[in-house]
C-alpha positions in Angstrom: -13.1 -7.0 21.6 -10.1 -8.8 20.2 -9.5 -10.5 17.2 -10.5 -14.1 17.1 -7.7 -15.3 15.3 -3.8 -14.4 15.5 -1.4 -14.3 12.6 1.2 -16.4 13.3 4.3 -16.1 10.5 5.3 -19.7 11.0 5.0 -22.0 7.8 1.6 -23.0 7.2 0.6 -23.2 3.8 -3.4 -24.3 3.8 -4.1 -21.1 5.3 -1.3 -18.5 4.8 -0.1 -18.5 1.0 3.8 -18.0 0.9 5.1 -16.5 -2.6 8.2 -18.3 -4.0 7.6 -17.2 -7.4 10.5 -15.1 -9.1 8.1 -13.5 -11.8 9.3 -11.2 -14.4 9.2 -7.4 -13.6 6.3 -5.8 -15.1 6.8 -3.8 -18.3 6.3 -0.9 -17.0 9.5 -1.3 -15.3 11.3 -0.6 -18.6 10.1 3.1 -18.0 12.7 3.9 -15.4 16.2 5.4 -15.7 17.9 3.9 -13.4 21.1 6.2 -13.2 18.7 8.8 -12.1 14.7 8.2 -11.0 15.6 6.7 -7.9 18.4 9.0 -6.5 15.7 10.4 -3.9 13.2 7.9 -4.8 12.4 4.5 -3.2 13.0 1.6 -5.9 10.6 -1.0 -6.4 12.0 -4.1 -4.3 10.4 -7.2 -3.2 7.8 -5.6 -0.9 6.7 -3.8 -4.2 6.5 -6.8 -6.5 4.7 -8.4 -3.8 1.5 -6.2 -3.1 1.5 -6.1 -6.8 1.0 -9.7 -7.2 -1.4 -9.8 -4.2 -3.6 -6.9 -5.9 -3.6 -8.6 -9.1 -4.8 -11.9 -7.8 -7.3 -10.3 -5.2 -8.7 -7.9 -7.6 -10.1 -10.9 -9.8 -11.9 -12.0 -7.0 -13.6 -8.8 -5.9 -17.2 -8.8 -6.6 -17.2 -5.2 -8.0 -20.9 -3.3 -9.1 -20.0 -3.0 -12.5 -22.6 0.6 -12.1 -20.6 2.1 -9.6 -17.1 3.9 -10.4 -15.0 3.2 -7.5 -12.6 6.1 -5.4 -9.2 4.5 -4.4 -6.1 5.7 -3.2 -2.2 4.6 -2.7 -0.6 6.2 0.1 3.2 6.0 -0.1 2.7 5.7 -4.1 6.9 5.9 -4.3 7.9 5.1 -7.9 4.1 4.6 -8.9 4.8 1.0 -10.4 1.9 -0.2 -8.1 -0.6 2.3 -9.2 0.0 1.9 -12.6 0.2 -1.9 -12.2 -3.5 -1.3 -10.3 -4.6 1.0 -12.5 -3.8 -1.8 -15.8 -5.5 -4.5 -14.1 -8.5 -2.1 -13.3 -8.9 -1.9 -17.2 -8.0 -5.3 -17.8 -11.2 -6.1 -15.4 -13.5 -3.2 -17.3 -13.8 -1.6 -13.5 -14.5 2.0 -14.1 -12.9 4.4 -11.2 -14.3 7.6 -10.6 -11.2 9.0 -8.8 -7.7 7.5 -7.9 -5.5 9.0 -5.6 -1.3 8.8 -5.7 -0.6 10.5 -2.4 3.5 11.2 -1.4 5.0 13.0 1.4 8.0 13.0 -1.3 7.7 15.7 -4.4 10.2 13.9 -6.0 8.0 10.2 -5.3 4.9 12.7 -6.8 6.2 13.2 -10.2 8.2 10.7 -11.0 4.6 8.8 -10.2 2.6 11.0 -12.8 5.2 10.6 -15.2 4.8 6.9 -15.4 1.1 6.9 -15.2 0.9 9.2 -18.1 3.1 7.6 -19.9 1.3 4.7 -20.3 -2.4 6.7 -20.9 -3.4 5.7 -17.3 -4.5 9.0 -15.8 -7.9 9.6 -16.9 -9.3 10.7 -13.5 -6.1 10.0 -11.7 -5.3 12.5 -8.9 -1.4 13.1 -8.0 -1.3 14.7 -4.1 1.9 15.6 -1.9 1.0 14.9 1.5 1.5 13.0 4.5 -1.0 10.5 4.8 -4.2 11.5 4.4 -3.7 15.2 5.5 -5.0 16.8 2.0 -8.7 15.2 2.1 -11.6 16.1 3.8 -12.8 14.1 7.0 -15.8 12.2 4.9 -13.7 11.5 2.1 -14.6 8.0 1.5 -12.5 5.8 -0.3 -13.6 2.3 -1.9 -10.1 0.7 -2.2 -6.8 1.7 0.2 -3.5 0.5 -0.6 -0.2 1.1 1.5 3.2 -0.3 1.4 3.6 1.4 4.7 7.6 2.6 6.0 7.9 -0.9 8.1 11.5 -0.8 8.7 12.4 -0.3 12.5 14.6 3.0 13.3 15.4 5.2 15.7 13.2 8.2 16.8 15.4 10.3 15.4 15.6 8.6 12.3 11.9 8.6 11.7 11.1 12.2 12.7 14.4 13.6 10.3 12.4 11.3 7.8 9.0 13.0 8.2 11.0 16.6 8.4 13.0 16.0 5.0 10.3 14.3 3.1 13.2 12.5 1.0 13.5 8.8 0.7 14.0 7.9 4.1 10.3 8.3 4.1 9.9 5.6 2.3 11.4 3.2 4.8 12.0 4.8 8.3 9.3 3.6 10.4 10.5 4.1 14.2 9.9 2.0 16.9 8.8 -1.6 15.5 8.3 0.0 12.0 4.9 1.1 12.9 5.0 4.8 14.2 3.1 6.0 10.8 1.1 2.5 10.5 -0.4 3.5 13.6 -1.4 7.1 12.6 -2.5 5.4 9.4 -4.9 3.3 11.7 -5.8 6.5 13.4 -6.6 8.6 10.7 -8.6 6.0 7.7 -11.4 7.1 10.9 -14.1 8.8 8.3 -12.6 7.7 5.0 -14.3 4.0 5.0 -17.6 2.5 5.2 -18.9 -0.8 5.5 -17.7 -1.9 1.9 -13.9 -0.3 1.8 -11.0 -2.6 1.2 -7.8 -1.8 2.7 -4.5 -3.9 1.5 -1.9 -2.9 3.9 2.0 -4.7 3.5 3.5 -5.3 6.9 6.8 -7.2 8.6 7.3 -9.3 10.9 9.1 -6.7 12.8 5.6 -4.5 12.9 3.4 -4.7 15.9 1.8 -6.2 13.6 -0.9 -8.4 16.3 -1.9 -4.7 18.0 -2.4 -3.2 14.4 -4.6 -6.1 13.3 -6.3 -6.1 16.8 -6.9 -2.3 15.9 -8.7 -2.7 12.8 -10.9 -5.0 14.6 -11.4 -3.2 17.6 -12.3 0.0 15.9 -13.5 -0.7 12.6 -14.8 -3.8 13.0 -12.5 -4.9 9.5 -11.4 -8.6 9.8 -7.9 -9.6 8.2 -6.9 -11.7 5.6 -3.7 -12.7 4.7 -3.1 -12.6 0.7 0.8 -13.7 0.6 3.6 -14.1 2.6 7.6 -13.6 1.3 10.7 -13.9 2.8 13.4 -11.9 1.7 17.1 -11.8 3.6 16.3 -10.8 7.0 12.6 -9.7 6.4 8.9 -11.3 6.3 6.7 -9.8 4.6 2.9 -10.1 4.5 0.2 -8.0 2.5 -3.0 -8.2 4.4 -5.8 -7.2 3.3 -8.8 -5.6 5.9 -12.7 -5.6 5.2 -16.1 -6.1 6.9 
């Protein structure tokens, strides 16, 4: 079955939002030293800012069961700032988690991501994991919320698998052909980790197969797609989509 409706990334307003606003960075920005934290580390650029403004508006309009602690996860987490930007708005919105999950292939990503969370008393019942995907969990491990700010960027084969054998920040970018080698073995493996009420928010480019990966979702998850915001930057579109039954 394919999906009904396909994205198109040409201008149109009424029904895909595009974000010209140049807000301030959050404060938890001020945390980083930026001779040093991101050395091996992705920094936070306009794909960041831009899931983080999507969550933050989409999060308001979740109707969350104010009884149930929910179980999310970031894969990718990087530098943290979305996580801890998630995790503020959580509290802001009196939603009670019951586990979130900052997962890295990079070490360095891993605890340069606990040590802003901690810093700014978010971790109660925050989980920091270095792992590819979502390699560490078991195969039921369900998760209520999934974010990813995926590596989109289109490189060579070689590129992308030195990426995945380093585990530096290359990781963070290098995405092989189309930028969507590990979006697809995301695809592959959220099989078992959602149910009928998971929310995924997934950032992808233009450059991304981004029709099969939408088709995908639909085909075997049945998750239709949104689209929260839209940005251009330089040479690259970017859109944060977000995928639920």
């Amino acid at each position: 079955m394919e999906a009904k409706e396909k994205f198109s990334w040409e201008y149109s307003p009424e029904k895909y939002p595009i974000d010209t606003s140049k807000n301030p960075l959050p404060i938890f920005y001020d945390f980083y030293d930026l001779s040093k934290d991101f050395q091996n580390v992705y920094e936070p650029a306009e794909d960041s800012f831009l899931l983080i403004d999507s969550l933050d508006k989409e999060l308001e309009q979740i109707k969350f069961d104010k009884n149930k602690k929910i179980t999310s996860i970031e894969i990718g987490c990087g530098s943290g700032l979305v996580s801890c930007c998630y995790l503020s708005k959580l509290k802001e919105l009196n939603i009670s988690i019951l586990n979130h999950y900052c997962v890295d292939i990079n070490k360095d990503a891993i605890n340069l991501t606990q040590n802003l969370i901690k810093n700014y008393n978010l971790d109660d019942n925050v989980n920091f994991i270095e792992g590819d995907l979502l390699n560490k969990f078991d195969k039921n491990k369900i998760f209520d919320i999934i974010i990813f700010n995926p590596p989109y960027v289109t490189t060579s084969n070689e590129e992308y698998e030195r990426a995945l054998k380093e585990k530096d920040i290359y990781a963070a970018w290098a995405g092989g052909k189309k930028g969507s080698e590990t979006i697809n073995r995301f695809v592959d493996e959220i099989k078992g980790h959602i149910n009928e009420n998971s929310i995924i928010f997934l950032l992808l480019s233009k450059e991304n197969d981004y029709q099969t990966i939408i088709n995908n979702m639909k085909n075997l998850y049945d998750m239709k797609c949104e689209i929260l915001m839209r940005k251009q930057f330089k040479n690259e579109r970017l859109a944060v989509m977000k995928f639920s039954k």
